[in-house]
GUPABA-452307 format. One line per field, with one value per atom (N, C-alpha, C): z, x, y; residue in three letters; residue number from 1. Coordinates in steps of 0.1 Angstrom, whole numbers. Atoms other than C-alpha are relative to their C-alpha. Last residue first. Example, Ala and Ser with C-alpha at 12.3 -4.5 7.8 and 13.67 -1.06 7.14 Angstrom:
BEGIN
Z (0, 71, 8, 0, 78, 0)
X (-9, 137, -8, 9, 123, 9)
Y (-11, -11, 11, -12, -45, 12)
rest (SER, SER, SER, ALA, ALA, ALA)
nr (2, 2, 2, 1, 1, 1)
END
This chain:
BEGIN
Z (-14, -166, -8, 0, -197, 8, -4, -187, -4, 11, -210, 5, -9, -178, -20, 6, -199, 8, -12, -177, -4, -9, -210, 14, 5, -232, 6, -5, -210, -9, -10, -210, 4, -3, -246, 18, 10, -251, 5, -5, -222, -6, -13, -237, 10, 5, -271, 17, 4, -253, -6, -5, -239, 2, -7, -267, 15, 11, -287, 11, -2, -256, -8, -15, -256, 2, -1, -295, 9, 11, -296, 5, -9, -263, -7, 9, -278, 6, 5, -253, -13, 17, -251, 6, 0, -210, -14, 10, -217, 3, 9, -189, -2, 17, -169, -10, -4, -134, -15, -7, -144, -4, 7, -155, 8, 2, -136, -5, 14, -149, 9, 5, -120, -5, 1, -121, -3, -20, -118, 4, 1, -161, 15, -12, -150, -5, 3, -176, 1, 11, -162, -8, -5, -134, -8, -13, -154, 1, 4, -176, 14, 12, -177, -5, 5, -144, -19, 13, -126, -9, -1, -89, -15, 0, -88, -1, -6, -79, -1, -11, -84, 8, -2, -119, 17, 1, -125, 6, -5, -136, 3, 13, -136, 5, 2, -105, -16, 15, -101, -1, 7, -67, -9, 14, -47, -10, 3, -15, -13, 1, -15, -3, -9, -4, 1, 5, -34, 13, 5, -31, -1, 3, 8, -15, 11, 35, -12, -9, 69, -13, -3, 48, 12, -11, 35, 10, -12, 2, 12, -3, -34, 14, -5, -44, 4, 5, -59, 0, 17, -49, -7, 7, -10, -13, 12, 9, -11, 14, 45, -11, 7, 72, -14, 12, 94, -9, 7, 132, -16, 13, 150, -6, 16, 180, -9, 10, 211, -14, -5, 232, -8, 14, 207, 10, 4, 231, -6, -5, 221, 0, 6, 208, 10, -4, 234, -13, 3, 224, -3, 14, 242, -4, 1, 279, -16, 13, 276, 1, 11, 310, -13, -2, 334, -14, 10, 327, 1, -8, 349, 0, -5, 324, 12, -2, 297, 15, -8, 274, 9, -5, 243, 15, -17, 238, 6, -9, 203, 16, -14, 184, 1, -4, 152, 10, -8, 132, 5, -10, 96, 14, 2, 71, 12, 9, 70, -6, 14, 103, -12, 11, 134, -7, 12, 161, -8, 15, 190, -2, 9, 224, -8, 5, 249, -4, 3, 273, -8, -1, 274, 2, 0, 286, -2, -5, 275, -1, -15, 272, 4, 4, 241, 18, -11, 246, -1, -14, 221, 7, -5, 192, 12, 10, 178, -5, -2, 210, -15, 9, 206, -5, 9, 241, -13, 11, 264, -11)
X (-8, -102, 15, -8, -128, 11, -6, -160, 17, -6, -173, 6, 0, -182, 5, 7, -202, 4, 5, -182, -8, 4, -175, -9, 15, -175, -5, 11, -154, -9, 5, -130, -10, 8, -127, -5, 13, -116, -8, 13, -92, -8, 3, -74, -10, 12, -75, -4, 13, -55, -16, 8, -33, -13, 8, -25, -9, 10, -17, -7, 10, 5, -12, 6, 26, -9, 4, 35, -7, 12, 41, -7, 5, 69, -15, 9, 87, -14, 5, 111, -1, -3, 127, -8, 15, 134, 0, -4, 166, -14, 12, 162, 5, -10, 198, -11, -14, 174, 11, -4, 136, 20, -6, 128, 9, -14, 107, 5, -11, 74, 15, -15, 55, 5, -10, 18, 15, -7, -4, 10, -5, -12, 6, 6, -23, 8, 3, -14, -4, -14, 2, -1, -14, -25, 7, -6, -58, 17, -12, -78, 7, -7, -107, 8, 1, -125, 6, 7, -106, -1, 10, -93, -11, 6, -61, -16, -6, -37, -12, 0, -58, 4, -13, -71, 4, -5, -102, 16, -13, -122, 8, -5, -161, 16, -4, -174, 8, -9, -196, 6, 7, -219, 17, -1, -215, -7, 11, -224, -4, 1, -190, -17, 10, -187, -4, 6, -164, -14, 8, -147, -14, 0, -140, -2, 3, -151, 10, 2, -145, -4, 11, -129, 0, -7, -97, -19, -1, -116, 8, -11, -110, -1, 5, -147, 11, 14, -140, -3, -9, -101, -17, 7, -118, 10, 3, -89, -7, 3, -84, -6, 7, -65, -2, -6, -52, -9, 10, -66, 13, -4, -41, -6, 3, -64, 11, -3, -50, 1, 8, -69, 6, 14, -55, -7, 14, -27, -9, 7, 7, -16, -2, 18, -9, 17, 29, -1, 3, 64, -14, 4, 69, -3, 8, 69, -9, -4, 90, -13, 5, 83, 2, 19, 105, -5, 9, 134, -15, 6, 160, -10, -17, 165, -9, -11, 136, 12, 7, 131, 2, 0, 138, -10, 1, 140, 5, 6, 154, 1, 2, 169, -6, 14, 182, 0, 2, 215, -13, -12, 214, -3, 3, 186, 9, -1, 192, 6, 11, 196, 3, -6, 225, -8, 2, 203, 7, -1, 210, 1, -12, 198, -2, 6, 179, 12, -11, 183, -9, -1, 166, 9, -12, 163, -1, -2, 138, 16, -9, 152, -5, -10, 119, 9, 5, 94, 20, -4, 107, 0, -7, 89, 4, -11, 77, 11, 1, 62, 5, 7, 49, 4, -5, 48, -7, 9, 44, 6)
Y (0, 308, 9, -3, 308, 4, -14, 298, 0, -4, 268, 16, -14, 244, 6, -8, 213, 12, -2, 186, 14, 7, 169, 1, 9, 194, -7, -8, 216, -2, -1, 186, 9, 7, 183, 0, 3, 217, -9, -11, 220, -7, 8, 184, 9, 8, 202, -8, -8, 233, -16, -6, 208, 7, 13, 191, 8, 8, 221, -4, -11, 234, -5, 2, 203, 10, 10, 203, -2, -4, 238, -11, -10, 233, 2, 0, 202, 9, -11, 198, 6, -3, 163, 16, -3, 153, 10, -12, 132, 5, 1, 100, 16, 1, 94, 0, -1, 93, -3, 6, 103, -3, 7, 134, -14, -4, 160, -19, 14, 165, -2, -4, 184, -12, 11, 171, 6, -6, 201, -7, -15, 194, 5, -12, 160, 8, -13, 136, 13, -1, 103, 17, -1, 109, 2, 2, 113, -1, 8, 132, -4, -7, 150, -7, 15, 133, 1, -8, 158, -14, 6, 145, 5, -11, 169, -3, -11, 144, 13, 5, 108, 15, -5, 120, -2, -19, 108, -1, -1, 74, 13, -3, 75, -1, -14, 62, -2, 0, 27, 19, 5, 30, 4, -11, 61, -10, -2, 39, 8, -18, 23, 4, -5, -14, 15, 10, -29, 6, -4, 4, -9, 0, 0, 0, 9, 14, 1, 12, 34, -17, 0, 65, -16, 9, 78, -1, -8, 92, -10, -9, 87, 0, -12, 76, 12, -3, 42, 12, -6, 35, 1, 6, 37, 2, -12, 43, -7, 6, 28, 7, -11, 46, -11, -2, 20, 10, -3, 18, 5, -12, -2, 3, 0, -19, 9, -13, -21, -3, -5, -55, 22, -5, -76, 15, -1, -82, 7, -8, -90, 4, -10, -125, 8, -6, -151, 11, -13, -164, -2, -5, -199, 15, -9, -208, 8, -12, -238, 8, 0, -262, 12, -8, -265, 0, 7, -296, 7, 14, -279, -5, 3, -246, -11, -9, -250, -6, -5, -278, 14, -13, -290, 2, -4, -326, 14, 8, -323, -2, 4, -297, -11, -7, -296, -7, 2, -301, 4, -6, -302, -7, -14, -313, 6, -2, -349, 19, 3, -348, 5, -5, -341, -12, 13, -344, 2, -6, -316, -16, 14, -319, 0, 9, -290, -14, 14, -269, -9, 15, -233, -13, 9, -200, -15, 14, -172, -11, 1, -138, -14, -9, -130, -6, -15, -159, 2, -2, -188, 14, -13, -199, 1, -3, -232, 10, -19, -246, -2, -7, -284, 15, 10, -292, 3, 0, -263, -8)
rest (UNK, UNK, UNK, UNK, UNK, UNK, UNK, UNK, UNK, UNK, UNK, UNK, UNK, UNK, UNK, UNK, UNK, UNK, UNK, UNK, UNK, UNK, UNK, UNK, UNK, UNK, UNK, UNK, UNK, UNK, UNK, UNK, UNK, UNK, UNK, UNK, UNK, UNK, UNK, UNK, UNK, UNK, UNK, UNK, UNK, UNK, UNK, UNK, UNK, UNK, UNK, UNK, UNK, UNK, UNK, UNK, UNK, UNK, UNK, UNK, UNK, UNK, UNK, UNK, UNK, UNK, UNK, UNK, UNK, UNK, UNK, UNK, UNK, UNK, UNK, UNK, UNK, UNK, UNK, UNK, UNK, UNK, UNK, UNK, UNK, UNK, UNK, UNK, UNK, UNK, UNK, UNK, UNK, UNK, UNK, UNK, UNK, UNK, UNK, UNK, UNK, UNK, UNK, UNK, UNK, UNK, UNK, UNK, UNK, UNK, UNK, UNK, UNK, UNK, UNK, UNK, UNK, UNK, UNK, UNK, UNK, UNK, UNK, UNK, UNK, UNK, UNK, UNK, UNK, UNK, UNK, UNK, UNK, UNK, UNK, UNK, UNK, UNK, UNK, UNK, UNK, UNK, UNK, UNK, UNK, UNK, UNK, UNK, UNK, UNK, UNK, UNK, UNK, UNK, UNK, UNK, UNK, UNK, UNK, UNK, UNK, UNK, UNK, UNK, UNK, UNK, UNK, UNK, UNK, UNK, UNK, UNK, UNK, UNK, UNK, UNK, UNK, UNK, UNK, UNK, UNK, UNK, UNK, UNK, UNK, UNK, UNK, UNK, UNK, UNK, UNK, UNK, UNK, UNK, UNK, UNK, UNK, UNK, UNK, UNK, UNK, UNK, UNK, UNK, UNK, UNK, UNK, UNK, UNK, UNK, UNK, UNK, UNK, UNK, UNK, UNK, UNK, UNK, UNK, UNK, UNK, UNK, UNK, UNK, UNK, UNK, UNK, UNK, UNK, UNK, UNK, UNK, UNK, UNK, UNK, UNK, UNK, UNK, UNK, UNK, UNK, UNK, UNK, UNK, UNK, UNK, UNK, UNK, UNK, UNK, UNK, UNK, UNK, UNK, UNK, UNK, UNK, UNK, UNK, UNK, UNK, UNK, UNK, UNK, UNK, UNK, UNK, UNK, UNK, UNK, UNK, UNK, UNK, UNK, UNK, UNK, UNK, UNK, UNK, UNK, UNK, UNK, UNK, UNK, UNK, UNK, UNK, UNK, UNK, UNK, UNK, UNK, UNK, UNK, UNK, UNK, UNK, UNK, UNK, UNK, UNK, UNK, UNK, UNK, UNK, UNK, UNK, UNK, UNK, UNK, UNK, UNK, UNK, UNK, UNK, UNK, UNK, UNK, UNK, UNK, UNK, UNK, UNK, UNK, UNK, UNK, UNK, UNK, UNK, UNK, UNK, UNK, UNK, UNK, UNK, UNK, UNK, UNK, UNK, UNK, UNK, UNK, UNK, UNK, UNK, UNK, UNK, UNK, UNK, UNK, UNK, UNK, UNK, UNK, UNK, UNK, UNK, UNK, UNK, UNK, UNK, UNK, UNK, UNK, UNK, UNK, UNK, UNK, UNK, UNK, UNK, UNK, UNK, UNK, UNK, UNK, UNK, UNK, UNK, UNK, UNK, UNK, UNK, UNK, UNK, UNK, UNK, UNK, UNK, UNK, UNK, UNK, UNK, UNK, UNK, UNK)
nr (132, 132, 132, 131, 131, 131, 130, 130, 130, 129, 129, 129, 128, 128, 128, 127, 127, 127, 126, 126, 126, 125, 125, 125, 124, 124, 124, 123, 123, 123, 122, 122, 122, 121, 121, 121, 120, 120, 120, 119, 119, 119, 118, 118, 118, 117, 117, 117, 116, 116, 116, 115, 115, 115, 114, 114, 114, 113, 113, 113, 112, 112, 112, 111, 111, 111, 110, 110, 110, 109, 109, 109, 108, 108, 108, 107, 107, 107, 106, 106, 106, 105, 105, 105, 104, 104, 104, 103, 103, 103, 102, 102, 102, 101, 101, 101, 100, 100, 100, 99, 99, 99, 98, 98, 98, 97, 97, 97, 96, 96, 96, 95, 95, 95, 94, 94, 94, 93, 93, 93, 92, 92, 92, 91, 91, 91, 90, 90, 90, 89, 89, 89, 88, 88, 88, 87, 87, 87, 86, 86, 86, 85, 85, 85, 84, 84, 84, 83, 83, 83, 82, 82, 82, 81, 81, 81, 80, 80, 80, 79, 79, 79, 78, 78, 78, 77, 77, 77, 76, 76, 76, 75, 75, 75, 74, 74, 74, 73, 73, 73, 72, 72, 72, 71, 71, 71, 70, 70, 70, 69, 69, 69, 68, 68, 68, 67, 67, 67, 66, 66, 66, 65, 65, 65, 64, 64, 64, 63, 63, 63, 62, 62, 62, 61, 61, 61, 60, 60, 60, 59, 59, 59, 58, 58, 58, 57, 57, 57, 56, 56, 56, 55, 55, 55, 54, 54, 54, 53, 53, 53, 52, 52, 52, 51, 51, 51, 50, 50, 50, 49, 49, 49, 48, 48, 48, 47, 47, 47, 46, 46, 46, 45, 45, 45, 44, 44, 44, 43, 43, 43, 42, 42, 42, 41, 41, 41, 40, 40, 40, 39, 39, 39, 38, 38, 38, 37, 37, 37, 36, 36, 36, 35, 35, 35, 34, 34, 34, 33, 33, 33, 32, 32, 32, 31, 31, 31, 30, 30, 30, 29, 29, 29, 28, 28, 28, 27, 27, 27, 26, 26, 26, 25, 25, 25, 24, 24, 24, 23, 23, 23, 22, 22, 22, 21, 21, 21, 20, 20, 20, 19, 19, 19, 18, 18, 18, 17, 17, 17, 16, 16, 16, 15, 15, 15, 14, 14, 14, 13, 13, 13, 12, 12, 12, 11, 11, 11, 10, 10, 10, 9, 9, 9, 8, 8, 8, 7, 7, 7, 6, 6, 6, 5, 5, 5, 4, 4, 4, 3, 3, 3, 2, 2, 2, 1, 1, 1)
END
């Protein structure tokens, strides 16, 4: 195969080195008593890898993506607990733990407050007003 740019895996060749600009390099590659170079084949298509694709529109491991979602436009939500309330960086379910030589402050009034207003606005939002 004239042309190759790969070599099938245990293939054997002979060839002749150039010493070029750019180092040494082959020329007149062939294989062993001037057969032809076989070259690396890639494996066959005939096994598909199925990948789990994830709409970022709807959240789901699906057959689409969001730009092809039947929902249409979603509001934005929380990736771990899917609440359109607030998201990731602020999920209440979210364990804090502190990253590597980071001080984690404790400010306990401070974080309950917010909380509480972050309930509030959210059961205006999604108009639930039951008390949990």
């Amino acid at each position: 195969m004239s042309g190759f740019r790969s070599l099938a895996e245990q293939e054997e060749v002979e060839f002749e080195c150039k010493l070029s600009e750019r180092g040494l390099e082959a020329i007149r590659v062939s294989g062993r008593e001037g057969a032809e170079c076989h070259g690396f084949c890639l494996p066959s298509r005939n096994r598909r890898r199925y990948r789990r694709i994830r709409c970022y529109n709807c959240g789901n491991f699906a057959n689409h993506i969001a730009i092809k979602c039947d929902l249409g436009p979603q509001p934005k939500s929380c990736h771990l607990c899917k609440s359109v309330c607030h998201l990731f960086a602020n999920c209440p379910t979210k364990k804090d733990e502190p990253l590597s030589g980071a001080k984690k402050h404790s400010n306990k009034s401070v974080e309950s407050t917010e909380s509480a207003k972050t309930a509030n606005e959210c059961k205006e939002v999604t108009g639930n007003n039951d008390n949990k």
